[in-house]
RONU-839661 format. One record per residue: residue in three letters; residue number from 0; chain; x, y, z of N, C-alpha, C, O in turn. Coordinates in nm, 4 decimals, always signed. Layout:
<atoms>
  residuo  num  cadena        nX        nY        nZ       caX       caY       caZ        cX        cY        cZ        oX        oY        oZ
      Ala  NUM       A         X         Y         Z         X         Y         Z         X         Y         Z         X         Y         Z
...
</atoms>
This chain:
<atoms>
  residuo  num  cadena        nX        nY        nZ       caX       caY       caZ        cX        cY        cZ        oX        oY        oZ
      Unk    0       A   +0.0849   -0.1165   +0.0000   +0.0000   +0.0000   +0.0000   +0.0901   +0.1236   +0.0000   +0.1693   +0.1230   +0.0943
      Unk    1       A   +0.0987   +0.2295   -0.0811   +0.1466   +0.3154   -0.1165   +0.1039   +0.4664   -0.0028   +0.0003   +0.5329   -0.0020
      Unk    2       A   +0.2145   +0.4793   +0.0733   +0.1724   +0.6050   +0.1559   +0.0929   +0.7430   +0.0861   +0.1295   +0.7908   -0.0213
      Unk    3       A   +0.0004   +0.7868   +0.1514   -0.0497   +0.8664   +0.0916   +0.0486   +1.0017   +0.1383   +0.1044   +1.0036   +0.2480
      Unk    4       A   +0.0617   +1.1224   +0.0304   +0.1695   +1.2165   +0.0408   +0.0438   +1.3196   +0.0989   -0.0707   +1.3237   +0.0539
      Unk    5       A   +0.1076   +1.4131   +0.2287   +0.0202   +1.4848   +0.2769   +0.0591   +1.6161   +0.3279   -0.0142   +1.6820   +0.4016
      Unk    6       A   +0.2031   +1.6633   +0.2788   +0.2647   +1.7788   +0.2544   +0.1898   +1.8670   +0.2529   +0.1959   +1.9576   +0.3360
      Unk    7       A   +0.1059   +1.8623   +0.1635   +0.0651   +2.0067   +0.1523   -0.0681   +2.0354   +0.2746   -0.0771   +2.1424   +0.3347
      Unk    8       A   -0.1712   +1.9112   +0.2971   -0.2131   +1.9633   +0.3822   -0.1383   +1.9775   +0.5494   -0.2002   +2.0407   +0.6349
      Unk    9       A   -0.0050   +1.9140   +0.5823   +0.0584   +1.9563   +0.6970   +0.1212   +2.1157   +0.6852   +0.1140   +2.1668   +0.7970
      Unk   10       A   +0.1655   +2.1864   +0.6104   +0.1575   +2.2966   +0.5762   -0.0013   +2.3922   +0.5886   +0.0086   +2.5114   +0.6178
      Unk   11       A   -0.1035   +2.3481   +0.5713   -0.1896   +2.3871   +0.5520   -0.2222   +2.3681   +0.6881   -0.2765   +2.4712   +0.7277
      Unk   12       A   -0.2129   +2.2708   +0.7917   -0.2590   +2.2705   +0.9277   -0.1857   +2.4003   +1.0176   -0.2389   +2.4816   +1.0931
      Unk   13       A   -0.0333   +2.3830   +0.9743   +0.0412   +2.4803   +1.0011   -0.0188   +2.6391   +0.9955   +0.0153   +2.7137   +1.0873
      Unk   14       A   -0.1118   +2.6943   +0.8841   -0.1348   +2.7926   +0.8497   -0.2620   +2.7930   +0.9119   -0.2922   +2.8964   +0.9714
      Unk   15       A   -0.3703   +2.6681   +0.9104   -0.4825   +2.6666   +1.0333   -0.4614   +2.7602   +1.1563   -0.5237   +2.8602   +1.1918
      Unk   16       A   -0.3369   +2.6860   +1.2183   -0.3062   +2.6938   +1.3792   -0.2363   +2.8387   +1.3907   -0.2308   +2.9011   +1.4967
      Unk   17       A   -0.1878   +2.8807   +1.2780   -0.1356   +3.0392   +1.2706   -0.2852   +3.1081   +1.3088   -0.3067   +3.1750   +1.4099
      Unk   18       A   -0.3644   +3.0818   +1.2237   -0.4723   +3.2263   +1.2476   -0.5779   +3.2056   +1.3262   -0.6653   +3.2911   +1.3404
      Unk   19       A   -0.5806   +3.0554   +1.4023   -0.6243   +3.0678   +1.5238   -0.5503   +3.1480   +1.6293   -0.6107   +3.2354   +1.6915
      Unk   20       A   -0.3969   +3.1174   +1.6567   -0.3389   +3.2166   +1.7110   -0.4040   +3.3952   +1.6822   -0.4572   +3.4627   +1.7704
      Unk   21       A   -0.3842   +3.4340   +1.5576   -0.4151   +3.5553   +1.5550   -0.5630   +3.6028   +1.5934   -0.5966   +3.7145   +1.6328
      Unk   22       A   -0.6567   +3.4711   +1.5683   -0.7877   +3.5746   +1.6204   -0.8134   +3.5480   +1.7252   -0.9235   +3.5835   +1.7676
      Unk   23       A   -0.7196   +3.4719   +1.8139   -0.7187   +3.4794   +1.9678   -0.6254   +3.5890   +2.0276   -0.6082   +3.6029   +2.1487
      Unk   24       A   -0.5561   +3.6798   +1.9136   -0.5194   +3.7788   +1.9762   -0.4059   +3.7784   +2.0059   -0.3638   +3.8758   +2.0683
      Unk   25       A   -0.3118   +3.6649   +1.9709   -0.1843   +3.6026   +1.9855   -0.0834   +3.6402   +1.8747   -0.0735   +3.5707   +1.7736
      Unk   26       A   -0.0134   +3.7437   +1.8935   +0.0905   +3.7251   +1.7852   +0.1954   +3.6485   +1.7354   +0.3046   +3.6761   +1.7851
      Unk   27       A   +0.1940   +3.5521   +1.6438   +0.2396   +3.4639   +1.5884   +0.2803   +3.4861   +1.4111   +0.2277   +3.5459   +1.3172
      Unk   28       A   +0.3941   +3.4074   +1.4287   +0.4444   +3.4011   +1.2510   +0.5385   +3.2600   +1.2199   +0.6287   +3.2032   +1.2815
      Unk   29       A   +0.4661   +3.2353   +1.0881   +0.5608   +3.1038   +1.0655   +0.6489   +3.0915   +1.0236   +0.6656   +3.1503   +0.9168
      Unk   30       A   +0.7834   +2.9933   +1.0883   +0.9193   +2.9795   +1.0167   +0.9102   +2.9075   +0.9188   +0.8775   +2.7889   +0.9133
      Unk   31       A   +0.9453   +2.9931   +0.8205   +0.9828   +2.9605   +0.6844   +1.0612   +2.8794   +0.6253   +1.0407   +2.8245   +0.5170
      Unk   32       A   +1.1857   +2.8654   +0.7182   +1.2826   +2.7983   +0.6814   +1.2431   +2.6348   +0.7519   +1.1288   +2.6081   +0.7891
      Unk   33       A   +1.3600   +2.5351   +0.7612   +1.2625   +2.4028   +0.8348   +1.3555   +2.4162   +0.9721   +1.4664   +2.3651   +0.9876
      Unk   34       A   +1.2987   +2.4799   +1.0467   +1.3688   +2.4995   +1.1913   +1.3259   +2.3472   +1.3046   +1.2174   +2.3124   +1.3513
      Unk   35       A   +1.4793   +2.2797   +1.3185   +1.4315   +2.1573   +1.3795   +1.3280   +2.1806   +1.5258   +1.3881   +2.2296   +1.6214
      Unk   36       A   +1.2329   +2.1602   +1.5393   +1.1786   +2.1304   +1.6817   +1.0218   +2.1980   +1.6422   +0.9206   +2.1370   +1.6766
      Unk   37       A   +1.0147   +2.2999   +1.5839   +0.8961   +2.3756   +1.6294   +0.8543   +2.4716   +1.4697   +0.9493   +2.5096   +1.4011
      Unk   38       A   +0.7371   +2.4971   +1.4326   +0.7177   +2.5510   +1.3109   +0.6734   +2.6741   +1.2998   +0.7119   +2.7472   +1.2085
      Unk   39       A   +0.5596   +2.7246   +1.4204   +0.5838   +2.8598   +1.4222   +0.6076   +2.9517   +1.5582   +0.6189   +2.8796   +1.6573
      Unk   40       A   +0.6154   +3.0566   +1.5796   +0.6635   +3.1456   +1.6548   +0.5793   +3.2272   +1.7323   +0.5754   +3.3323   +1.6683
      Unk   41       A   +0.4883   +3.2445   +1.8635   +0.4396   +3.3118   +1.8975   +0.5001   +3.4156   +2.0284   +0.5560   +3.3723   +2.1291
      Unk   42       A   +0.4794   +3.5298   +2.0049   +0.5275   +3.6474   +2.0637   +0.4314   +3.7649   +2.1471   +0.3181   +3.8042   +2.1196
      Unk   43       A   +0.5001   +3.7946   +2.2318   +0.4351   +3.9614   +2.3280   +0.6092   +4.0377   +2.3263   +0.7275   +4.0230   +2.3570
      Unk   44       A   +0.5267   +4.1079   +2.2760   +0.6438   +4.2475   +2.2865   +0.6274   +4.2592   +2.4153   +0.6808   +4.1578   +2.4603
      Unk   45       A   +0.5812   +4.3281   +2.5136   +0.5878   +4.4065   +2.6014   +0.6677   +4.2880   +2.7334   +0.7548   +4.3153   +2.8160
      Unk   46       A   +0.6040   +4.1704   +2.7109   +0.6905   +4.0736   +2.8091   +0.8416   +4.0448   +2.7725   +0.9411   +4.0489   +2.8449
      Unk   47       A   +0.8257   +4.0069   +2.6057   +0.9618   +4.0042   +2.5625   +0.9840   +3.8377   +2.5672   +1.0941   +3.7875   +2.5897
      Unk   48       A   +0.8599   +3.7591   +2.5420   +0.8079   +3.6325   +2.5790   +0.8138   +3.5907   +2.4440   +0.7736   +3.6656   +2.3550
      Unk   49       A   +0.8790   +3.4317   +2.4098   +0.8584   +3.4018   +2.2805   +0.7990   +3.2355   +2.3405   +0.8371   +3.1574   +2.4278
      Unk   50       A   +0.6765   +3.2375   +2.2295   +0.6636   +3.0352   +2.2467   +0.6820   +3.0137   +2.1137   +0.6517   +3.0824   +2.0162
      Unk   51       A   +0.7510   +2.8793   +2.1269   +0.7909   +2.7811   +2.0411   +0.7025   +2.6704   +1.9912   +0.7010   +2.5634   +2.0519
      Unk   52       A   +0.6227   +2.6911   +1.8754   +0.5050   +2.6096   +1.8739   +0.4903   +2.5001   +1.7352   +0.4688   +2.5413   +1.6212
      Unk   53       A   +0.5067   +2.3550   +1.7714   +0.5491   +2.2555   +1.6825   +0.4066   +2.1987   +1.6741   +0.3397   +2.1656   +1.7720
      Unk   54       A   +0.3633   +2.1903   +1.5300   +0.2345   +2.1561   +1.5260   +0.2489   +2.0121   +1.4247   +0.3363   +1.9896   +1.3410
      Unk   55       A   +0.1280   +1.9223   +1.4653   +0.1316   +1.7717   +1.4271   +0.0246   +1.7723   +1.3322   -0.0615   +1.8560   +1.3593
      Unk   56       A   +0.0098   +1.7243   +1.2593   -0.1739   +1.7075   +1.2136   -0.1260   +1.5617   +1.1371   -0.0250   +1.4995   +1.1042
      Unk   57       A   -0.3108   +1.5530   +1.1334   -0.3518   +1.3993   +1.0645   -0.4262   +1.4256   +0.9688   -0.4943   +1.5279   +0.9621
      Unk   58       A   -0.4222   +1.3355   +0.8828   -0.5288   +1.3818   +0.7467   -0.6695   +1.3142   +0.7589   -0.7664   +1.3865   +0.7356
      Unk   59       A   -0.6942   +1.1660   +0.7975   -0.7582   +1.1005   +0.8263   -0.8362   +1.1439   +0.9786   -0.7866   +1.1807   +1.0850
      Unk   60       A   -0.9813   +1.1216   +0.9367   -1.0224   +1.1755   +1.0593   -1.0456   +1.0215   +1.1446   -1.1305   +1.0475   +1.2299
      Unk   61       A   -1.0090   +0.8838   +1.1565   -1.0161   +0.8143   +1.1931   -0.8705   +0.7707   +1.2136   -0.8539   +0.6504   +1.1938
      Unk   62       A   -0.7326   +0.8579   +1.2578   -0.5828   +0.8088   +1.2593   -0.5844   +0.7981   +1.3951   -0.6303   +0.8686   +1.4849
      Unk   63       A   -0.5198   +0.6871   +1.3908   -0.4974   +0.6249   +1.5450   -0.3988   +0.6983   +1.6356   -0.4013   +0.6764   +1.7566
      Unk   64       A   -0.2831   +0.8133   +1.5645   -0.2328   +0.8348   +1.6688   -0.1582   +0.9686   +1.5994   -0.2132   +1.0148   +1.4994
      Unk   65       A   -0.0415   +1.0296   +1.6457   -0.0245   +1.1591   +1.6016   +0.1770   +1.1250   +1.5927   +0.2344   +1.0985   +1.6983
      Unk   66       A   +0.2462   +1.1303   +1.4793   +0.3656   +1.0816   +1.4422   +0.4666   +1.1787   +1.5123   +0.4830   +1.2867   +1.4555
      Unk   67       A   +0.5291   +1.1580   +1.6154   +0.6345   +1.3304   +1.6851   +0.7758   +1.2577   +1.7209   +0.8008   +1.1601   +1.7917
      Unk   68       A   +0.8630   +1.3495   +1.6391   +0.9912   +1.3107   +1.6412   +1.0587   +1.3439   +1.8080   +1.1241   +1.2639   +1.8749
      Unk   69       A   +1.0234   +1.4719   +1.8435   +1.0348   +1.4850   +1.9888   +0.9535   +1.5887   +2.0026   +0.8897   +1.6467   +1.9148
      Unk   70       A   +0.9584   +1.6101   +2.1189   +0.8915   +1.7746   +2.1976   +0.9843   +1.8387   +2.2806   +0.9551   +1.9254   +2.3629
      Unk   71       A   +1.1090   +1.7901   +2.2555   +1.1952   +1.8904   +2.3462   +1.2355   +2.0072   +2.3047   +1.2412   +2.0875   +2.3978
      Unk   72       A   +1.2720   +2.0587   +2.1829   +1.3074   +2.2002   +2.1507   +1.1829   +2.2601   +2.0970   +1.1993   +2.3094   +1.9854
      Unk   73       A   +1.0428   +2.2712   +2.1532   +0.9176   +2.3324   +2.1430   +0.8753   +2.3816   +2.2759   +0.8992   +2.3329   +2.3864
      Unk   74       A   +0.8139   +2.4777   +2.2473   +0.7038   +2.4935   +2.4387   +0.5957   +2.4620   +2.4194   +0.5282   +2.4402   +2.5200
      Unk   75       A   +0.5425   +2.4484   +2.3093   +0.4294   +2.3705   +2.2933   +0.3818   +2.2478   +2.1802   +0.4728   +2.2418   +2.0976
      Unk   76       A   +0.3301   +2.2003   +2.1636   +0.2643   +2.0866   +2.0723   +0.1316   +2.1032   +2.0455   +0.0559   +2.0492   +2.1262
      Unk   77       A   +0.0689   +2.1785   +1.9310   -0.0735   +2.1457   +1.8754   -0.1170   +2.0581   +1.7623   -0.0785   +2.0823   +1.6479
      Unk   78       A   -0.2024   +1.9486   +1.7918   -0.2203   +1.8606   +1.7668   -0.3204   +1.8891   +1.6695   -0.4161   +1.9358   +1.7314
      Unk   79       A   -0.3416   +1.8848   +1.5662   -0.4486   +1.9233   +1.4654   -0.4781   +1.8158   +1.3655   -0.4092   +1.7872   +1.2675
      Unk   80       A   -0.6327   +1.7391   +1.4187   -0.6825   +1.6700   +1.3608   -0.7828   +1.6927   +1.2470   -0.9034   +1.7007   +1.2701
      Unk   81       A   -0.7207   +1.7049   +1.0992   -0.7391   +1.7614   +0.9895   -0.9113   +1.7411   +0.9194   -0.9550   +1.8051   +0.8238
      Unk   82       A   -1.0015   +1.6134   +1.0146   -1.0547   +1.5124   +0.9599   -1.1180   +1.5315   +0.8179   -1.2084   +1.6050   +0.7784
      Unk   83       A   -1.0474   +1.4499   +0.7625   -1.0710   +1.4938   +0.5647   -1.1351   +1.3370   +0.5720   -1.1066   +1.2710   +0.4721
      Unk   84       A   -1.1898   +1.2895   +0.6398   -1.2276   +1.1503   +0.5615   -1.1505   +1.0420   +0.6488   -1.0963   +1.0408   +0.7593
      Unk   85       A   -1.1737   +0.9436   +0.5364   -1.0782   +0.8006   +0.5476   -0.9885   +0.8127   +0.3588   -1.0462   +0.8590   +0.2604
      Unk   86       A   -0.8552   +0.7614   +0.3589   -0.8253   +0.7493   +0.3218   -0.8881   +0.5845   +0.2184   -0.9361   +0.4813   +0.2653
      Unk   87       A   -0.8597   +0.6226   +0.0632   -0.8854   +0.4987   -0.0245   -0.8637   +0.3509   +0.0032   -0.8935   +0.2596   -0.0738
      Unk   88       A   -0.8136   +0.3404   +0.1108   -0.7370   +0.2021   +0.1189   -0.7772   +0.1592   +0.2688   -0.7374   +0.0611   +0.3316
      Unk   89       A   -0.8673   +0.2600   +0.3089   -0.9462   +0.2170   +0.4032   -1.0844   +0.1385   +0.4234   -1.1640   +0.1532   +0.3306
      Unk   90       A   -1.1425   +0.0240   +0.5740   -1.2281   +0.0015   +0.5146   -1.3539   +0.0690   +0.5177   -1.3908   +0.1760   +0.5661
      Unk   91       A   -1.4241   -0.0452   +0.4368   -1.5580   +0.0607   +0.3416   -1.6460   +0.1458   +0.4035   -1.7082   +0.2321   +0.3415
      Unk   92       A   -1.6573   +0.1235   +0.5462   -1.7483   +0.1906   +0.6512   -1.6412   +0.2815   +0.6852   -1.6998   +0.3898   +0.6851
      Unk   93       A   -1.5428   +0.3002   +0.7089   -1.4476   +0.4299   +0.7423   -1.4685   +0.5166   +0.5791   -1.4780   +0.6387   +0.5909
      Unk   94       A   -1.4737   +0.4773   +0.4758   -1.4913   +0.5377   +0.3741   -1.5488   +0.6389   +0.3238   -1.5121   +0.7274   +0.2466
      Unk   95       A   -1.7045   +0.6002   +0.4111   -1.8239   +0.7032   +0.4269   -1.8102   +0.7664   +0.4905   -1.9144   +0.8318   +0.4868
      Unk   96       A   -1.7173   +0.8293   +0.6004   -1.6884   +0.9251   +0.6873   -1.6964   +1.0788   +0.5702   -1.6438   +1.0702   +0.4593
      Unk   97       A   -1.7320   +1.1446   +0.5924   -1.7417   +1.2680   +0.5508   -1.6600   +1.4030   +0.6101   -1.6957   +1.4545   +0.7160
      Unk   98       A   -1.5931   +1.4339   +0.5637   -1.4630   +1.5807   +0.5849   -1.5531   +1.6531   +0.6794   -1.6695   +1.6768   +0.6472
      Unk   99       A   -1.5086   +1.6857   +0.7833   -1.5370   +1.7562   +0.9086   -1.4491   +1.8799   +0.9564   -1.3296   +1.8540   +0.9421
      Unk  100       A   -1.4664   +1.9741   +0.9954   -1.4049   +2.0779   +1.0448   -1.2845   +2.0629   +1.1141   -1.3260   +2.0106   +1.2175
      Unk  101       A   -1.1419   +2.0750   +1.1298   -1.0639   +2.0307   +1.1912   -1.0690   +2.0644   +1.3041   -1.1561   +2.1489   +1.3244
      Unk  102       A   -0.9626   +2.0090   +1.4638   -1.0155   +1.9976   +1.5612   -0.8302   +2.0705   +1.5978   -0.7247   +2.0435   +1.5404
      Unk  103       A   -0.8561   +2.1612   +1.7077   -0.7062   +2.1763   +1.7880   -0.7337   +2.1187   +1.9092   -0.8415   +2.1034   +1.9667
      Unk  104       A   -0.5641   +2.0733   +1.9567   -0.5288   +2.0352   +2.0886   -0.4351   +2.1387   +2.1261   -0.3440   +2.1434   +2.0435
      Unk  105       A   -0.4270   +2.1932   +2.1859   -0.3047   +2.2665   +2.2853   -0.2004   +2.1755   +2.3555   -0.2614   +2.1222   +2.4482
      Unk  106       A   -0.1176   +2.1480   +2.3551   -0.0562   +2.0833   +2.4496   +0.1196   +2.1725   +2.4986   +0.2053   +2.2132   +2.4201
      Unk  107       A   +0.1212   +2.1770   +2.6413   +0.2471   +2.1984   +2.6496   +0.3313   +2.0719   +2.6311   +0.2883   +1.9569   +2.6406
      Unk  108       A   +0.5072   +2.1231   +2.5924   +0.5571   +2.0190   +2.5436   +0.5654   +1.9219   +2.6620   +0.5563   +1.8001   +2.6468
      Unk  109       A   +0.5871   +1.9941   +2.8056   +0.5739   +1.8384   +2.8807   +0.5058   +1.7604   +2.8503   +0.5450   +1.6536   +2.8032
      Unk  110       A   +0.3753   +1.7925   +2.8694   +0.2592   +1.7199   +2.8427   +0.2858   +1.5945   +2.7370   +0.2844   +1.4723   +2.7519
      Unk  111       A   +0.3147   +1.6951   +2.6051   +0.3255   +1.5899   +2.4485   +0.4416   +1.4752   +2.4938   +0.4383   +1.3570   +2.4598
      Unk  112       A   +0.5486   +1.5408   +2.5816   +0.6019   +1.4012   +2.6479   +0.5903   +1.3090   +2.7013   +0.6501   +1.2036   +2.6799
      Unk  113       A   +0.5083   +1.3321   +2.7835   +0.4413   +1.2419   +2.8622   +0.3203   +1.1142   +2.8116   +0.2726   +1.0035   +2.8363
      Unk  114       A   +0.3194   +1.2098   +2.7400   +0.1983   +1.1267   +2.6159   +0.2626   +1.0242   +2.5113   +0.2181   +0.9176   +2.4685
      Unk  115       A   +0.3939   +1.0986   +2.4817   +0.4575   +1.0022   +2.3802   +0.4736   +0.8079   +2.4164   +0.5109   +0.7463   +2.5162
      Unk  116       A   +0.4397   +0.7775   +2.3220   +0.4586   +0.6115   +2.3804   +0.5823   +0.5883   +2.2764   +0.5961   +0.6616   +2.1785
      Unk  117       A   +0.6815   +0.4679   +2.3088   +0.8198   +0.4621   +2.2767   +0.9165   +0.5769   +2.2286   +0.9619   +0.5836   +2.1144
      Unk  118       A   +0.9396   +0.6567   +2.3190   +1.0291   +0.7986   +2.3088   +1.1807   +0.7052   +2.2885   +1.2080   +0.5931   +2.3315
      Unk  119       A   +1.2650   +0.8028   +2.2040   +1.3620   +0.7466   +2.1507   +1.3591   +0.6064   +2.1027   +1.3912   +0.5027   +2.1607
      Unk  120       A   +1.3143   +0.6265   +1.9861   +1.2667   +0.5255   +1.9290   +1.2500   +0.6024   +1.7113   +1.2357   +0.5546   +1.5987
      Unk  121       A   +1.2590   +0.6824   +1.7498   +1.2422   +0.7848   +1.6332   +1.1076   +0.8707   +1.5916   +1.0742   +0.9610   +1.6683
      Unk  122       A   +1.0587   +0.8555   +1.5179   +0.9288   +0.8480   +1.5294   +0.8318   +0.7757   +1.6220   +0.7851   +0.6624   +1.6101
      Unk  123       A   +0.8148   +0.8552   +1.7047   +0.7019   +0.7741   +1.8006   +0.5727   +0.8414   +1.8226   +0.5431   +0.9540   +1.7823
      Unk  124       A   +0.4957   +0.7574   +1.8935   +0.3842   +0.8204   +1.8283   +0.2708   +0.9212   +2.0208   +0.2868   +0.9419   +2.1411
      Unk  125       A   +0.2116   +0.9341   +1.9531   +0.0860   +0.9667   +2.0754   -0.0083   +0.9839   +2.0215   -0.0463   +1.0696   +1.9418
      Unk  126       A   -0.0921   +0.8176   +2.1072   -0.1855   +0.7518   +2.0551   -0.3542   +0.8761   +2.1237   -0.3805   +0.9401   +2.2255
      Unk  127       A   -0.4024   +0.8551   +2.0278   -0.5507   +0.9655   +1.9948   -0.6077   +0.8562   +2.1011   -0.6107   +0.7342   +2.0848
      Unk  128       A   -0.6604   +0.9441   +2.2347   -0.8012   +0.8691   +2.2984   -0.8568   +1.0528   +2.3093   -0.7900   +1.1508   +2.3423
      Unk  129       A   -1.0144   +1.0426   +2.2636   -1.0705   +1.2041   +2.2152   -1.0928   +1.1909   +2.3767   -1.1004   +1.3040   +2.4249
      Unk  130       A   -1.1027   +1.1121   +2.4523   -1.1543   +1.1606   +2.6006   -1.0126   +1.2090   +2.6463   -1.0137   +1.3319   +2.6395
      Unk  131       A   -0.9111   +1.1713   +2.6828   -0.7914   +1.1894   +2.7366   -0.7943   +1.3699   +2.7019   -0.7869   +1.4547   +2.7908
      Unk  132       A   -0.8065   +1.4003   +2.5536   -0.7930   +1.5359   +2.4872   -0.8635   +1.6274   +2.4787   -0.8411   +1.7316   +2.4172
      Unk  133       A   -0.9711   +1.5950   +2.5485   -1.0827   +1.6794   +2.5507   -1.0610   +1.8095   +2.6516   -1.1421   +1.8999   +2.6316
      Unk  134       A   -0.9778   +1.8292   +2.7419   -0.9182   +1.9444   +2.7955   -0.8110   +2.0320   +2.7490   -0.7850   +2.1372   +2.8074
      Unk  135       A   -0.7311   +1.9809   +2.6178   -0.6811   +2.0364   +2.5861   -0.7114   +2.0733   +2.4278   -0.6215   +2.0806   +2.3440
      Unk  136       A   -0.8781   +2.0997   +2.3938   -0.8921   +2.1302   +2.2512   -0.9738   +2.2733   +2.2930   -1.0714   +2.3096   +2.3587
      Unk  137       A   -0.8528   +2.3349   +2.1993   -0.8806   +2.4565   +2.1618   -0.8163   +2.5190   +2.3153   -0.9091   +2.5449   +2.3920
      Unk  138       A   -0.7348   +2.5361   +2.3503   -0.6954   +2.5500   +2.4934   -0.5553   +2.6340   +2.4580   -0.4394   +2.6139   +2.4941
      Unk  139       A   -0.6238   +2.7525   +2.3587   -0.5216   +2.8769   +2.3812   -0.4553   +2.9876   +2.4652   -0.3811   +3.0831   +2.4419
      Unk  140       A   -0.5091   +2.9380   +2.5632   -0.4983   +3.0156   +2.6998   -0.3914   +3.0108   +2.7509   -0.3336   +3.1145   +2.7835
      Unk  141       A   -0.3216   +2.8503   +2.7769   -0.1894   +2.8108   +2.7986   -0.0872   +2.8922   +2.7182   +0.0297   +2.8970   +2.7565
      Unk  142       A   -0.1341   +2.9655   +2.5915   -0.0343   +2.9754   +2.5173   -0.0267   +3.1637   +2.5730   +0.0743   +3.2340   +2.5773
      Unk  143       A   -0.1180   +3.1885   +2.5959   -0.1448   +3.3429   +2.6397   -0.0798   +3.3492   +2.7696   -0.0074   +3.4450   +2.7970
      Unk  144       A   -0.1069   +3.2236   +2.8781   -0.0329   +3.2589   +3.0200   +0.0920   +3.2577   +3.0093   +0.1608   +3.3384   +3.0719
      Unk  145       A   +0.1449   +3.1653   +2.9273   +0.2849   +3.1171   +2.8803   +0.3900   +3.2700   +2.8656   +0.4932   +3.3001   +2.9257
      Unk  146       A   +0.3171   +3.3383   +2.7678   +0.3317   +3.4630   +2.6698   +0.3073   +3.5960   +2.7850   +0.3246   +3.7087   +2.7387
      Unk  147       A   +0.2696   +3.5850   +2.9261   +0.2233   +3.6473   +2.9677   +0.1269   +3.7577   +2.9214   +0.1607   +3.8742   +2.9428
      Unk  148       A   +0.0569   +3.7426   +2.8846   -0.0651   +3.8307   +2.7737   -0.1504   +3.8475   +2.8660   -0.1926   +3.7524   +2.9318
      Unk  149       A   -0.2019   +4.0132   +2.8918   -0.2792   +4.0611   +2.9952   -0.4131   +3.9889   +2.9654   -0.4466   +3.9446   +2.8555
      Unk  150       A   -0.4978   +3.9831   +3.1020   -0.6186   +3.9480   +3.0562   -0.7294   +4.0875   +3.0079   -0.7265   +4.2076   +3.0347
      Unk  151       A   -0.7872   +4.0345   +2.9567   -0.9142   +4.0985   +2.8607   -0.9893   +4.0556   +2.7404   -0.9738   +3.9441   +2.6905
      Unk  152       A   -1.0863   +4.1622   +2.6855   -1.1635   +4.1016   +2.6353   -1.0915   +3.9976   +2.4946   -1.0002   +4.0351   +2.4209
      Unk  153       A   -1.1747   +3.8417   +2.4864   -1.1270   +3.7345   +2.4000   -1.2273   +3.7060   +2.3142   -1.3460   +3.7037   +2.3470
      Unk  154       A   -1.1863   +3.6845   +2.2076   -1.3128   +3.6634   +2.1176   -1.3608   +3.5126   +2.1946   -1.3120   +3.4310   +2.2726
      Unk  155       A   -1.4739   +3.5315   +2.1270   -1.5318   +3.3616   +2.1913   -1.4660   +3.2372   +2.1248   -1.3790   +3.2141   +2.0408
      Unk  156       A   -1.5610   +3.1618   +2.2137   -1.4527   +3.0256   +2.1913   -1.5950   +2.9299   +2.0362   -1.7107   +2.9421   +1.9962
      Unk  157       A   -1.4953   +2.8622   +2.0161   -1.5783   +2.8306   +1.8724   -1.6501   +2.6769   +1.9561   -1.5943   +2.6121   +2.0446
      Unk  158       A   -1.7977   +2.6472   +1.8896   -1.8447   +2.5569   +1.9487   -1.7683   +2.3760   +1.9235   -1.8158   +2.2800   +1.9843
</atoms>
C-alpha cells in the first residue's frame, strides 16, 4: 500500500493553527525555513516572551495516533486533527466518513512528552483517545499565560 503524500495539507494545518493564534489575539508568525523542533513562533512584545510552537496534524479523521519526532526544543505541541475523511485504502465503513471541520489540541511540550509512547525510538507516536484530549482542545490560553498576555476582552470560543 502506497503512503499517501500529505505535505501540503501539513503545511496547511500549520497555516490553520497560525490564524487561530491571531484571532485569539496572539501574535504569531511562521518559520519559513525548516527549523528543527517547532514551526511557528508566537510572541508579546511588552513581556519580551517568545513560544515555540510545533504543530502535528492527521489527514484522516479516523488516525490512530499523532507521528512526533520529539517535543523537546518546542514549548508547545498542537495537535491538529485535519478530519478529511478516510483514506482509499481504508475500510468501506471508514470510507463514508465525511470531511469535518478540523479539531485543535493545545498541548504543552511536557505534556506531548508524557503522552509520547516509545520515546527514543524515532518516530514515536501519541496515541488519539478524544476523552484523554478533551481538555486540551482549543486550549489557547496556555499559550497566552505562557506569553504572559494581559487578561481581557477574547473573542469567543468556537463551538
Amino acid at each position: 500500500m502506497a503512503r499517501q503524500d500529505t505535505k501540503l495539507e501539513s503545511e496547511g494545518a500549520e497555516f490553520l493553527v497560525l490564524g487561530q493564534l491571531l484571532i485569539e489575539g496572539i501574535p504569531a508568525y511562521k518559520t519559513y525555513t525548516n527549523l528543527r523542533g517547532y514551526d511557528l513562533v508566537a510572541t508579546w512584545p511588552e513581556t519580551k516572551r517568545v513560544a515555540r510552537i510545533q504543530v502535528k496534524s492527521r489527514w484522516a479523521t479516523t488516525a490512530p495516533h499523532f507521528l512526533v519526532k520529539n517535543a523537546d526544543e518546542c514549548d508547545f505541541v498542537v495537535l491538529v486533527r485535519l478530519n478529511r475523511g478516510a483514506p482509499s485504502w481504508a475500510p468501506e465503513r471508514e470510507r463514508e466518513l465525511k470531511a469535518e471541520e478540523p479539531d485543535y489540541y493545545v498541548l504543552t511540550s511536557e505534556d506531548a512528552r508524557n503522552l509520547i509512547a516509545q520515546p527514543g525510538t524515532g518516530w514515536a507516536k501519541i496515541r488519539w483517545r478524544k476523552e484523554e484530549f478533551a481538555p486540551h482542545r482549543r486550549n489557547w490560553s496556555i499559550v497566552r499565560k505562557f506569553l504572559r498576555i494581559p487578561k481581557g476582552p477574547k473573542p469567543p470560543k468556537a463551538a
